[in-house]
C-alpha positions as CSV (number, residue, x, y, z in Angstrom):
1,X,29.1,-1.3,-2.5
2,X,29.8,1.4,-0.1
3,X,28.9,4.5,-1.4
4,X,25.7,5.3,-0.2
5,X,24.8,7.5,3.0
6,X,22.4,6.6,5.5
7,X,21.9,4.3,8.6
8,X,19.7,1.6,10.0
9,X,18.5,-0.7,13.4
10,X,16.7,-3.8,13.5
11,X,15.9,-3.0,16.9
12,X,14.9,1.0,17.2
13,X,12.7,2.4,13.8
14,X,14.1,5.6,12.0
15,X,12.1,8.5,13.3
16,X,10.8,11.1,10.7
17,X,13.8,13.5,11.8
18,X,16.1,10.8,11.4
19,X,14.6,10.3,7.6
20,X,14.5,14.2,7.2
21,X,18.3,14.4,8.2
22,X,19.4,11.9,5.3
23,X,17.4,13.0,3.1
24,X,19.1,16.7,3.2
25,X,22.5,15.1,3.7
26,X,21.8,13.1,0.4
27,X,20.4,16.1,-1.4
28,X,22.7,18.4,-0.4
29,X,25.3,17.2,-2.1
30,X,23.4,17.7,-5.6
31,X,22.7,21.4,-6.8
32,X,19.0,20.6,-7.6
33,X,17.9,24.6,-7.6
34,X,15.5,25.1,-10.3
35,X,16.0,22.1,-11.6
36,X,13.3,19.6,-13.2
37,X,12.6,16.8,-10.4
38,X,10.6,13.4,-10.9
39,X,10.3,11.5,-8.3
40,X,9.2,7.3,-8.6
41,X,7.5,5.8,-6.0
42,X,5.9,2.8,-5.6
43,X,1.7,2.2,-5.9
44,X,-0.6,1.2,-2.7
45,X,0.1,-2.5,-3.1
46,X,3.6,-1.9,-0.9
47,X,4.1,-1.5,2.2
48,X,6.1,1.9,2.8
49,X,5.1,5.2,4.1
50,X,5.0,7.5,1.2
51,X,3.3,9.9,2.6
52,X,6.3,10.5,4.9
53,X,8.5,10.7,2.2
54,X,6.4,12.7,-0.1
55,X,6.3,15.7,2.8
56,X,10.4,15.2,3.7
57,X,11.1,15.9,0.2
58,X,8.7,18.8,-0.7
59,X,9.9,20.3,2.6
60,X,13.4,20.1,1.1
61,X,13.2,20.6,-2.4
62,X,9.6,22.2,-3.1
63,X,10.6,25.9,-3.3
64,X,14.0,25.5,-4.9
65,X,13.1,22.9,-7.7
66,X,11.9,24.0,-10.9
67,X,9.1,21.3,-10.2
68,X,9.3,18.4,-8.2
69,X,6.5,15.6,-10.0
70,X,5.8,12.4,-9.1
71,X,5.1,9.3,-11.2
72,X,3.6,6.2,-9.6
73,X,5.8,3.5,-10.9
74,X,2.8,0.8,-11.2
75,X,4.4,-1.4,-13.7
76,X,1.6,-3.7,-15.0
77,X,-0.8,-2.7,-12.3
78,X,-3.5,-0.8,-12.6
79,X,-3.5,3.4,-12.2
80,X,-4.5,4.7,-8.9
81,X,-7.6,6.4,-8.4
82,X,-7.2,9.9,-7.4
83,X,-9.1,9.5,-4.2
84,X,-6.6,6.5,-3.2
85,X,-3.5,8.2,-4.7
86,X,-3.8,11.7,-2.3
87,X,-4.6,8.9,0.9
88,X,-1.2,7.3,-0.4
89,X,0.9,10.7,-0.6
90,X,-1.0,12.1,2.2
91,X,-2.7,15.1,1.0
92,X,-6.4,16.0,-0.1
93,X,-7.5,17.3,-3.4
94,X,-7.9,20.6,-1.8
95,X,-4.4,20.8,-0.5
96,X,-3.2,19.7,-4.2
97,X,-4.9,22.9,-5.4
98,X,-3.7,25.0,-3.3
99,X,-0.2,24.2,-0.8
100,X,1.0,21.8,-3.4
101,X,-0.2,23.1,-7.0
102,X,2.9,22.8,-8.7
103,X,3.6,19.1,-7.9
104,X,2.1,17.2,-11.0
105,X,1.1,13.5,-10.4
106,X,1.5,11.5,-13.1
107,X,0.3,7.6,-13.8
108,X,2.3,5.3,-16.1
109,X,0.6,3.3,-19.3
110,X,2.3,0.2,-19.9
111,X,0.4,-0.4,-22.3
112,X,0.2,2.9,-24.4
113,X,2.9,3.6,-26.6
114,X,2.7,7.3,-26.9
115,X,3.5,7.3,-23.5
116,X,6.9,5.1,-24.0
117,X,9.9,6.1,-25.6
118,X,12.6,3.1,-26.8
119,X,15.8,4.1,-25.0
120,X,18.2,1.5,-26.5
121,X,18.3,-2.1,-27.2
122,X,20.4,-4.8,-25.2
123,X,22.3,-7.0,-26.9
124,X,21.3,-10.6,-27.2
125,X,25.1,-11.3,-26.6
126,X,24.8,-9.0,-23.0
127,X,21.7,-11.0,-22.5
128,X,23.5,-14.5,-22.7
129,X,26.4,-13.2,-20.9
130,X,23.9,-11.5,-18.1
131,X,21.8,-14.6,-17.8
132,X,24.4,-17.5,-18.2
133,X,22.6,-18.5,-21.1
134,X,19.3,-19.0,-20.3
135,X,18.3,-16.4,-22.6
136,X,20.2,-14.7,-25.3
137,X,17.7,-12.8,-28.2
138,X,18.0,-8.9,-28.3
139,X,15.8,-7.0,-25.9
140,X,14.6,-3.5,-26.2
141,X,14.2,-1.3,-23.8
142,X,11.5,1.3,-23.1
143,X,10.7,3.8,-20.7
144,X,8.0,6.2,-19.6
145,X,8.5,9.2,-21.6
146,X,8.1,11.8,-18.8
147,X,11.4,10.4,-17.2
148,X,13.4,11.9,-19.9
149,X,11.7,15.1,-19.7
150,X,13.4,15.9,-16.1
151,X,16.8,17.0,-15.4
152,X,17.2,14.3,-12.1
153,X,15.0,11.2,-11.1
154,X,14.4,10.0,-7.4
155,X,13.7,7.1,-6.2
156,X,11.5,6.5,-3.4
157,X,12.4,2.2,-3.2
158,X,10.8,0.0,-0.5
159,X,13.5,-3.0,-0.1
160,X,12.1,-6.5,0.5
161,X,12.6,-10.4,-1.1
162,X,10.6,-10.5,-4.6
163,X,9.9,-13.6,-6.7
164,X,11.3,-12.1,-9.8
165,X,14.2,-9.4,-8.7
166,X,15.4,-11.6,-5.1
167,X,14.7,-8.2,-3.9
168,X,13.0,-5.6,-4.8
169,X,13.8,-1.6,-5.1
170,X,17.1,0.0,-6.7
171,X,16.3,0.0,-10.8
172,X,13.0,-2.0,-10.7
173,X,11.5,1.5,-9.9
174,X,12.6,1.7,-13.6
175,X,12.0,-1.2,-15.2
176,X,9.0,-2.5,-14.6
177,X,7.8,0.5,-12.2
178,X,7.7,2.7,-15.3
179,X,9.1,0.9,-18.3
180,X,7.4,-1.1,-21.8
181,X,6.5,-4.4,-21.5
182,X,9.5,-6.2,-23.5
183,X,11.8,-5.8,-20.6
184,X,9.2,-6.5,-18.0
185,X,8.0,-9.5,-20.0
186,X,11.5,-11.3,-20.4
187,X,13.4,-10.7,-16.8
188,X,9.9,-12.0,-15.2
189,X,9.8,-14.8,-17.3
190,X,13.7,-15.6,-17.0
191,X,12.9,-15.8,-12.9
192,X,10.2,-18.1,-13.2
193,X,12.3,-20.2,-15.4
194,X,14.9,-20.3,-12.5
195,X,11.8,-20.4,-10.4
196,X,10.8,-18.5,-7.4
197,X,12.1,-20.7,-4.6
198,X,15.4,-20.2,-6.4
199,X,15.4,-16.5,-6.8
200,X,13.6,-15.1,-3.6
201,X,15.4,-13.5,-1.4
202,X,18.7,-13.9,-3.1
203,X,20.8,-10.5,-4.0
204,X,22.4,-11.4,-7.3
205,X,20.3,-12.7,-9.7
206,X,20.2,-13.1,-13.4
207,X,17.3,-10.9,-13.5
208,X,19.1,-7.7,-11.2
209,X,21.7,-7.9,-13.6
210,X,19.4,-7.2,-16.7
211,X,17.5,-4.8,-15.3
212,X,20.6,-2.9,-14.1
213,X,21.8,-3.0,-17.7
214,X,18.9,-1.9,-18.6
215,X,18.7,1.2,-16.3
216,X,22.1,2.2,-17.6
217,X,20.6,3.5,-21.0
218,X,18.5,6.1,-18.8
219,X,20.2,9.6,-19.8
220,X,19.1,11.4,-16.3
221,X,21.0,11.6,-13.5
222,X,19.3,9.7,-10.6
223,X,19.6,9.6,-6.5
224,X,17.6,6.5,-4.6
225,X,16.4,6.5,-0.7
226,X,16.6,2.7,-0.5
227,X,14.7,1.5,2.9
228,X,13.1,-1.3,4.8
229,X,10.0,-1.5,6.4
230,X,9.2,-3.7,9.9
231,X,5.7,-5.2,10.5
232,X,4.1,-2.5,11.5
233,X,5.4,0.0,8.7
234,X,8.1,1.8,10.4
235,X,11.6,2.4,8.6
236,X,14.2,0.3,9.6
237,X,16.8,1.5,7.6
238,X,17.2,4.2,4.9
239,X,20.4,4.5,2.1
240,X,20.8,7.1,-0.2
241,X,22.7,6.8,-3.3
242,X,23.1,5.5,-6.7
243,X,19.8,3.0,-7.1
244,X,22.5,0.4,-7.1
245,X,24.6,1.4,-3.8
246,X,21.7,2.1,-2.4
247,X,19.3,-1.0,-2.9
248,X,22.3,-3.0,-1.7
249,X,22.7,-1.8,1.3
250,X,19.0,-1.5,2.2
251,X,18.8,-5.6,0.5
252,X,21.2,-6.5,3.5
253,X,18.8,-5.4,5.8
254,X,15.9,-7.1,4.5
255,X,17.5,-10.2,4.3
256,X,17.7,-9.8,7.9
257,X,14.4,-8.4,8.9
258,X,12.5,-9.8,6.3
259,X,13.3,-13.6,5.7
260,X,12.2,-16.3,8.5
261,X,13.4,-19.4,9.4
262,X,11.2,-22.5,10.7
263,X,12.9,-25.8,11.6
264,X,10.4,-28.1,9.6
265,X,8.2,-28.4,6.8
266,X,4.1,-27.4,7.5
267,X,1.7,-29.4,5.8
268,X,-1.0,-27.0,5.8
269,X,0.3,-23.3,6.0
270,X,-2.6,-20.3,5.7
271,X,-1.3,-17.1,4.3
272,X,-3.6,-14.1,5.7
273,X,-3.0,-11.8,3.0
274,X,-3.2,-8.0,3.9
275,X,-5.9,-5.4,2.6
276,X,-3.8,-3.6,0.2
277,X,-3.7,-6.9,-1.7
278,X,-7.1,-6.6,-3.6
279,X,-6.2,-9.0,-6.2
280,X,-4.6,-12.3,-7.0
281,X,-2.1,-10.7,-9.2
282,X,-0.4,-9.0,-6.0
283,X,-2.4,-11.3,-3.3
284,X,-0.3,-14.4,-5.2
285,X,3.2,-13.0,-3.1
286,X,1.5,-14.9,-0.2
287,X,2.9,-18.4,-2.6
288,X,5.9,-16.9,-3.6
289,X,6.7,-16.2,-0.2
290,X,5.4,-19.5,1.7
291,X,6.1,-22.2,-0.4
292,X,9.3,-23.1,0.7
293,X,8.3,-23.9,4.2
294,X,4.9,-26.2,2.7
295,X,5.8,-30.1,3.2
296,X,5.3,-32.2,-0.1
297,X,2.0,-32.7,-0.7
298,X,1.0,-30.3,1.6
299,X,-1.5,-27.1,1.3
300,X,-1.1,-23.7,0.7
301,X,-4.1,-21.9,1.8
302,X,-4.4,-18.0,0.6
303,X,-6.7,-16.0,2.8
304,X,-8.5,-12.9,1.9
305,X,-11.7,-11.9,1.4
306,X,-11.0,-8.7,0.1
307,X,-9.3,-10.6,-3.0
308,X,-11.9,-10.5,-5.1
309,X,-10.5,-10.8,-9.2
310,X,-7.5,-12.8,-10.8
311,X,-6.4,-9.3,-11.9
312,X,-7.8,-6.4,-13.0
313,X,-5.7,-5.8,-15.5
314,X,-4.5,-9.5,-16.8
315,X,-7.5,-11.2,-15.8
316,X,-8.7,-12.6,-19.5
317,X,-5.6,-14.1,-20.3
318,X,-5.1,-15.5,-16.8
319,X,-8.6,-17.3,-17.3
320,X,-7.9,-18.6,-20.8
321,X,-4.2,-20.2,-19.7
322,X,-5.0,-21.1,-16.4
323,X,-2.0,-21.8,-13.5
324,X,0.2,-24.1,-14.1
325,X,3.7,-25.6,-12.8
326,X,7.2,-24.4,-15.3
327,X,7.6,-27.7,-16.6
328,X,3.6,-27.9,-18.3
329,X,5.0,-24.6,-20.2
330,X,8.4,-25.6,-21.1
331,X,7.1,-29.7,-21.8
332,X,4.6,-28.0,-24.2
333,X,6.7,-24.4,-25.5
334,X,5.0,-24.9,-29.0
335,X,1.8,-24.1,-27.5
336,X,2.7,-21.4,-25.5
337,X,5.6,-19.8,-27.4
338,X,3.1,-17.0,-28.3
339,X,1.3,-16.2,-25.4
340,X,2.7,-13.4,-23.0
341,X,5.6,-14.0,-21.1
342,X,4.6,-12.0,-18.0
343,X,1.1,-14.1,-17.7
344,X,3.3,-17.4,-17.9
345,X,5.4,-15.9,-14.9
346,X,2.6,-14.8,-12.6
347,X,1.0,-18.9,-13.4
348,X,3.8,-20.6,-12.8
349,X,5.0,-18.4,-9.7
350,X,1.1,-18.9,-8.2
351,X,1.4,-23.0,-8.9
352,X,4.7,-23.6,-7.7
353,X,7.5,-26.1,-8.7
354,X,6.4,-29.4,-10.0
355,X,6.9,-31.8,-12.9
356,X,5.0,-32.6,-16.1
357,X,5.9,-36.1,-17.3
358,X,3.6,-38.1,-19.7
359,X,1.1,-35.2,-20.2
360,X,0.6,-35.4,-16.8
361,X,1.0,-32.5,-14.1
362,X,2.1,-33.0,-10.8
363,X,2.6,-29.7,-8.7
364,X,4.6,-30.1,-5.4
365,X,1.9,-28.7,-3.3
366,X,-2.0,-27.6,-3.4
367,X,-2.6,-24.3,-3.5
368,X,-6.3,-23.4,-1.9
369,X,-7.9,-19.7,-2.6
370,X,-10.0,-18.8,0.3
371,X,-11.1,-15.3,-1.3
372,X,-14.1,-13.9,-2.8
373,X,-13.5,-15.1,-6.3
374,X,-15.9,-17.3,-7.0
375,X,-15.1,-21.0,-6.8
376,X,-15.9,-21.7,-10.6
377,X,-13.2,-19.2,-11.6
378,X,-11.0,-20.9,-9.0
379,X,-11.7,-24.1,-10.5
380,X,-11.6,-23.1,-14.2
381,X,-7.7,-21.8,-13.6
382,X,-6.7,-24.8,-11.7
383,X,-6.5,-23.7,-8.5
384,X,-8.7,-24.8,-5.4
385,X,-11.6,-23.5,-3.7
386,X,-12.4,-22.5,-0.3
387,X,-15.3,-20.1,1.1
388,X,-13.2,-17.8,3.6
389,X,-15.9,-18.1,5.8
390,X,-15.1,-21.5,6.9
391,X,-12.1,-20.6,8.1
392,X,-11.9,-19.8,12.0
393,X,-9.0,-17.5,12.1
394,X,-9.0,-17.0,16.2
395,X,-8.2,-21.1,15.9
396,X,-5.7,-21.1,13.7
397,X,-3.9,-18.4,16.0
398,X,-4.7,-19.9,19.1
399,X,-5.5,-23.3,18.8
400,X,-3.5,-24.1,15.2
401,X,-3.6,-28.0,14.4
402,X,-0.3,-29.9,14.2
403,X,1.6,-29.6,11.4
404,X,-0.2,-26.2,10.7
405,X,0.9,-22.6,10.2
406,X,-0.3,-19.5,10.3
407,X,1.2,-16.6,8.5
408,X,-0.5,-13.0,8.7
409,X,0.8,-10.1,6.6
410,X,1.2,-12.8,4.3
411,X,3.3,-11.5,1.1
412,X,5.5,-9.4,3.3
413,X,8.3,-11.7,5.0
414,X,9.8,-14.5,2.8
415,X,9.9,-17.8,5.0
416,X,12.7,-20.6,4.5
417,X,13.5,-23.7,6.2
418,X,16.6,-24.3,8.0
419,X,17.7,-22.1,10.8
């Protein structure tokens, strides 16, 4: 795809003037004055600096736009809390009362269906076709409500390799940033079906393809600023288009800056996971994007002491399945058939490949939690335990063991062997 505007460096970071210069080229092009504006962005658990972006574009559109409202595309997550939302768009409460009063932040409900609205319904014929027959029932599609109430959507998309999407950004702002849990439920569950070491970091995937379908029953015009961050935050790269020209574009610089290579297998790799992960829900990318490099039989060790819940919003039914490699699911589907596809995904995505022959389950590789949940939780959902404190980071970065690798930022950069 080559219709999207914009530029990038994997060398030299896009300065704010840079950002600010695309931006208005992109927008420029659109009459937006006194028009209805939503704008998705992502939640804290990202890395990207919406606060940049949330100041380019009020400077640009804030006095000629009917409104110009933000919805924090959160998916399953939990809502922000105000305090943490204004740090994450960079402005306090007072400033939202006054300098920016007419910007309305909005959080999206998954889970409430007065705050959905069923958009269409996608073929189970387009599903089989989509999918190459790995799944093929009827799938309908919700969205947030408030999308349809706006006369053009932006997308503010962060571009890195995702367990479910290969990459992330484009249309996942829509669905699952802000859509009903039937589409999120099947596409997460049709990656970990694939499985994660097969659909990381790869561009077209069964599950981009349905969720691009899926964002084509959206009735509102909509404009993406597709970018990648480095390690320490800074923009790499920024597109501006349609969410697909633009995610594709900003996807073949991630691939770039974002996936690692190491020469051989480690037997014992430790993930330091980064602050914004507070729970195992998000602190679990630290498997999705290690376990290629871990040897057989090795250890996957996920470090952070700041993890301190399964998930604050899945937690109960996490505890009552447990994590688990595909093949336990699929060996046993009467048992499971009922039980919610997106908890199935996030198990088997946290356990990893393996096989599950004779009633017996044999994951490829440990997986160790060295967090503050409590070892009996750890235990009870079939993972291992490990106090955090026992772990002597300044050895493992100076003085690492043979065989052993240390990862920090863990959950960011997707590592692969080979060179």
């Amino acid at each position: 795809m080559s219709g999207a505007l914009g530029t990038g460096s994997l060398e030299t970071p896009l300065g704010p003037a840079a950002i600010e210069e695309i931006c208005r080229e992109a927008l420029s092009a659109l009459d937006l004055r006194a028009k209805r504006i939503l704008v998705l962005i992502p939640d804290h658990t990202r890395h990207a600096p919406i606060d940049l972006f949330f100041q380019t574009l009020y400077r640009i559109l804030g006095r000629e736009a009917a409104c110009l409202d933000y919805l924090v595309a959160t998916g399953t997550h939990r809502a922000m809390e105000p305090e943490r939302l204004y740090r994450h768009i960079g402005i306090t409460p007072d400033e939202h009362r006054t300098a920016y009063k007419n910007v309305r932040l909005i959080a999206h409900e998954h889970d409430n269906p007065a705050a959905l609205r069923r958009i269409g319904t996608i073929p189970g014929s387009e599903i089989r076709a989509l999918t190459g027959g790995l799944f093929g029932e009827d799938i309908p599609v919700s969205i947030n409500r408030a999308v349809l109430e706006y006369d053009h959507v932006i997308i503010v998309s962060p571009v890195v390799p995702h367990e479910a999407m290969g990459f992330a950004g484009g249309n996942k702002y829509f669905f699952p940033g802000v859509g009903g849990l039937d589409i999120i439920e099947t596409f997460h569950w049709l990656a970990a079906v694939i499985t994660n070491p097969a659909v990381n970091g790869v561009k077209d995937t069964p599950t981009r393809r349905v969720i691009d379908r899926a964002a084509a029953l959206v009735p509102v015009p909509r404009t993406c600023f597709a970018f990648a961050v480095d390690d320490r935050n800074r923009v790499s790269c920024l597109f501006a288009g349609t969410p697909e020209e633009a995610w594709s574009r900003a996807a073949d610089y991630s691939a770039r800056l974002h996936i690692r290579h190491i020469g051989s297998p480690a037997e014992r790799v430790l993930g330091v996971t980064p602050d914004i992960y507070e729970e195992l829900w998000v602190g679990g990318k630290a498997m999705y994007k290690l376990e290629p490099v871990v040897a057989d039989g090795g250890e996957l060790i996920i470090y952070g002491p700041q993890i301190r819940e399964i998930s604050f919003v899945h937690g109960e039914a996490i505890r009552r399945i447990g994590y688990h490699v595909r093949d336990f699911f699929l060996g046993q589907w009467e048992r499971f058939r009922g039980e919610p596809k997106l908890i199935l995904a996030h198990s088997t995505n946290v356990r990893g490949v393996g096989t599950f022959t004779g009633g017996v389950e044999r994951p490829r590789i440990a997986v160790t939690l060295a967090t503050s949940i409590p070892e009996e939780v750890c235990r009870g959902v079939n993972l291992g335990y490990r106090d955090p404190r026992s772990i002597d980071l300044e050895a493992w970065r100076h003085h690492p063991s043979g065989g052993d690798l240390l990862v920090e930022n863990a959950g960011q950069d997707l590592y692969r062997l080979g060179s």
